[in-house]
C-alpha positions as CSV (number, residue, x, y, z in Angstrom):
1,X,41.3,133.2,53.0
2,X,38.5,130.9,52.2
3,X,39.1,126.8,52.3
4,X,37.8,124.1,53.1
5,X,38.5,121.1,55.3
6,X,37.5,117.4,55.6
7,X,38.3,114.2,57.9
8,X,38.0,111.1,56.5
9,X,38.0,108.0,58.6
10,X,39.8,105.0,57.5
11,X,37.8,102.1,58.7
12,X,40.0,99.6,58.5
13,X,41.7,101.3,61.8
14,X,40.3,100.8,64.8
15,X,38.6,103.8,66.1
16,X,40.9,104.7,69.2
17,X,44.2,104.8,66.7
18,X,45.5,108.1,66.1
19,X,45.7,107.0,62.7
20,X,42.0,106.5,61.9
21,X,41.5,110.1,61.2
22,X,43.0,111.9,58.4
23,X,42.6,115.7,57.7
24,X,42.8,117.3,54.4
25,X,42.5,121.2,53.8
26,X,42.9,123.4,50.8
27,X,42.8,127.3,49.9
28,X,40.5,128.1,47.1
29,X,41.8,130.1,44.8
30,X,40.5,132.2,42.1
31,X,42.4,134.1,38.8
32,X,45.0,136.7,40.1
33,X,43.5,139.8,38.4
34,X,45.8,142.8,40.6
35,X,49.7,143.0,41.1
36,X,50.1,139.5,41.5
37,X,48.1,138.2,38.2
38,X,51.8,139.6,36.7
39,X,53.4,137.2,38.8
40,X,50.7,133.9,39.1
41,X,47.4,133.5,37.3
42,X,46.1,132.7,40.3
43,X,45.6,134.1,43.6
44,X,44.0,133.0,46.9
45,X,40.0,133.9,47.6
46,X,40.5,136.9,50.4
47,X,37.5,136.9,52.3
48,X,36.4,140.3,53.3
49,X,35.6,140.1,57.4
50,X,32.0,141.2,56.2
51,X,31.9,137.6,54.2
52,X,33.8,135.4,57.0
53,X,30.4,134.6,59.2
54,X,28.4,133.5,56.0
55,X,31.4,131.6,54.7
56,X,31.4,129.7,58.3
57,X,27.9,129.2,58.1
58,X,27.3,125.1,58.6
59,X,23.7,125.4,57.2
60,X,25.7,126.8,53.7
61,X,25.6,124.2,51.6
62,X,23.7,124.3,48.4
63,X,26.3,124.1,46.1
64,X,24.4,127.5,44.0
65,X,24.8,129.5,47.0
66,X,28.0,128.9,47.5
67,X,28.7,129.7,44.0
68,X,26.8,132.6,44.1
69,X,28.5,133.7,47.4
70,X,32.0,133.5,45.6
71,X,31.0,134.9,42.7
72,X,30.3,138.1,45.1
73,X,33.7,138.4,46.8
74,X,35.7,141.0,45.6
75,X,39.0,141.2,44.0
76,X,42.0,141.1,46.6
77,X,43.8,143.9,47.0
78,X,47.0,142.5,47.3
79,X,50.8,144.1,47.4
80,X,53.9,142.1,45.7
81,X,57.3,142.3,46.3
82,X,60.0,140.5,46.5
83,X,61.5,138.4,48.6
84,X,64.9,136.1,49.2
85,X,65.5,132.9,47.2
86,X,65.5,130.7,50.4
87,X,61.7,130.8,49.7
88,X,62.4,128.2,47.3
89,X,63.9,125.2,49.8
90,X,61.2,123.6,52.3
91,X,64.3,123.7,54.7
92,X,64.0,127.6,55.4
93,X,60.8,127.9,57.2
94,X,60.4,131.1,58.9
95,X,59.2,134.7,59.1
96,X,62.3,136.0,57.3
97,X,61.4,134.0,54.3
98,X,58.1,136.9,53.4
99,X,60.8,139.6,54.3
100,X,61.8,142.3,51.2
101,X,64.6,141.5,49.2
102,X,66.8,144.4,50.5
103,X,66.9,146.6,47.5
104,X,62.9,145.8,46.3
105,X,60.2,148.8,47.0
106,X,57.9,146.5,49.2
107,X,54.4,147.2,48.0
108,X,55.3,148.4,44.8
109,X,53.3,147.4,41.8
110,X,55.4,146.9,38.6
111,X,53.6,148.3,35.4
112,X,55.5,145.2,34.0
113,X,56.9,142.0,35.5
114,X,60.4,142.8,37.1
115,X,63.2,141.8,34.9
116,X,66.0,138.8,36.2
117,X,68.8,139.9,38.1
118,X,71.6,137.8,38.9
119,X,71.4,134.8,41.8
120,X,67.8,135.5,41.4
121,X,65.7,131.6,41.0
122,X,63.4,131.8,37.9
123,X,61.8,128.9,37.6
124,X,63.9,126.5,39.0
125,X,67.4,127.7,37.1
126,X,69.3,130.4,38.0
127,X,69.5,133.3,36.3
């Protein structure tokens, strides 16, 4: 996935405190136009491993080419299905949580959004 990171000193702190430094990250994300546009209108920018070397490049930083190298990654690819309601408390933090919902066709793509089903979480109230 593309991102982008930053530090940012706080000089106020001296410069041996572990707490002079502070990194920030973020995924860049682009509209969701496959399976999961039915789902989110947005989706994360998959880089292709043919795009990960420019994408790395330090000398990369004309804010056109970076457009233009964007604007030239294609569409993800990308398989929904879905998964358990503990997804939806930061306290469950695990592998499991990505696992199937036992009765969902993992990798399926709907032809329309799936319908509620009981215990199900739907934005924030269950259905």
């Amino acid at each position: 996935m593309a991102g982008l990171y930053e530090l940012w000193r706080d000089r106020a702190l001296p410069e041996d405190d572990p707490n002079a430094w502070l990194w920030t990250a973020t995924i860049l994300t682009r509209p969701a136009t496959d399976a999961l546009g039915r789902i989110r209108d947005r989706c994360p920018v998959v880089l292709p491993a043919t795009f990960q070397e420019h994408w790395l490049d330090p000398a990369l930083t004309d804010k056109d080419d970076v457009q233009a190298l964007l604007a030239s990654v294609p569409d993800p690819v990308l398989q929904t299905y879905e998964v358990s309601t503990a997804v939806n408390s930061p306290r469950n933090n695990g592998p499991t949580c990505s696992n199937p919902w036992p009765d969902s066709t993992a990798g399926s793509r709907y032809p329309d959004p799936p319908g509620p089903r009981p215990g199900l979480q739907h934005n924030n109230a269950t259905l």
